[in-house]
Legacy VTK file of the C-alpha trace (Angstrom):
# vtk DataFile Version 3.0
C-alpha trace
ASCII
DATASET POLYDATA
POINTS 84 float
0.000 0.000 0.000
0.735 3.601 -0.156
0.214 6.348 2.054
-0.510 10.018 0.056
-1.092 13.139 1.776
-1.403 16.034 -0.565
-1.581 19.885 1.109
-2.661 22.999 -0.596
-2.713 26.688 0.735
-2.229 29.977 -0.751
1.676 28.873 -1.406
0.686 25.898 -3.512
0.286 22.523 -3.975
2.177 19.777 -2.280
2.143 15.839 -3.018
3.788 13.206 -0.496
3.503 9.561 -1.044
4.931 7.055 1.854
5.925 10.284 4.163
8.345 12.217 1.315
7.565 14.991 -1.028
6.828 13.850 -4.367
5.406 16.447 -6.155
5.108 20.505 -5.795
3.418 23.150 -7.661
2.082 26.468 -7.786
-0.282 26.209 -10.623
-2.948 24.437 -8.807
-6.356 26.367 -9.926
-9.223 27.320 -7.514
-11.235 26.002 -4.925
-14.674 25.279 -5.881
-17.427 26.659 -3.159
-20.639 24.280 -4.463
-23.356 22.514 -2.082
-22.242 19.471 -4.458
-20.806 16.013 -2.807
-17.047 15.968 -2.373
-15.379 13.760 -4.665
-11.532 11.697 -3.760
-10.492 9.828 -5.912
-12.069 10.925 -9.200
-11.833 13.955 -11.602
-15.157 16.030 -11.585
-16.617 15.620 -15.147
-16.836 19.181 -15.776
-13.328 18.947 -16.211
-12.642 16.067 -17.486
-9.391 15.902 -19.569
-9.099 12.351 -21.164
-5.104 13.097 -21.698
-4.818 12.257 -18.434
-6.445 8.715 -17.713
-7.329 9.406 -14.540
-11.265 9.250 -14.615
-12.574 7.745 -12.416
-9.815 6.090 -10.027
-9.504 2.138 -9.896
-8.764 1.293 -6.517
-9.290 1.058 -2.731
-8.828 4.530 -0.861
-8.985 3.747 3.058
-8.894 6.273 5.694
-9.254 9.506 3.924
-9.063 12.590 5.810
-9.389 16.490 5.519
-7.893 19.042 7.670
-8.731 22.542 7.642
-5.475 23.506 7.429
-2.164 22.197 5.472
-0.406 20.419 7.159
3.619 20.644 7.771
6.017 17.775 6.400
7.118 16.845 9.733
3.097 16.056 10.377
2.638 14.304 7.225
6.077 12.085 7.778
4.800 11.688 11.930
1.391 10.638 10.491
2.676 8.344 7.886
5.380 6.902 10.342
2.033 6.029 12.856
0.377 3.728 10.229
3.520 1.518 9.431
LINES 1 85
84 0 1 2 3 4 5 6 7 8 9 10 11 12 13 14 15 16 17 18 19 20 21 22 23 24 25 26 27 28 29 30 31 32 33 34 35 36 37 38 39 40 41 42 43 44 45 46 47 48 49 50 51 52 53 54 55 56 57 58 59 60 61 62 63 64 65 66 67 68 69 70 71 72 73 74 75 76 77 78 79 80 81 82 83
């Protein structure tokens, strides 16, 4: 298994798999504010971009989780160090 914790904040985006930054960027769009469901693990159809094969996801997500702030590195690698 993997674990993936991904933050974003007004600084940008960050992507950690297993505890370690994987991925960074500050091109990361906007925030949606809808009374619609909230979707992990799938691309919302309105903006669906087939180029990217990632619609929906094929797999088991277990023990999601949303903060309401990002979190720090040294919580994501404390968190992902708890679950091993």
């Amino acid at each position: 298994w993997y674990y993936v914790a991904g933050t974003w904040d007004s600084t940008g985006m960050r992507i950690y798999v297993n505890g370690t930054l994987d991925r960074s960027g500050t091109d990361t769009g906007v925030a949606i504010n809808s009374t619609g469901s909230l979707n992990i693990g799938a691309q919302i159809s309105t903006y669906y971009n087939g180029t990217y094969h990632n619609f929906p996801f094929q797999g088991v997500i277990d023990e999601a989780a949303i903060s309401n702030r990002a979190l720090t590195s040294d919580e994501i690698k404390l968190y992902y160090n708890s679950t091993k």
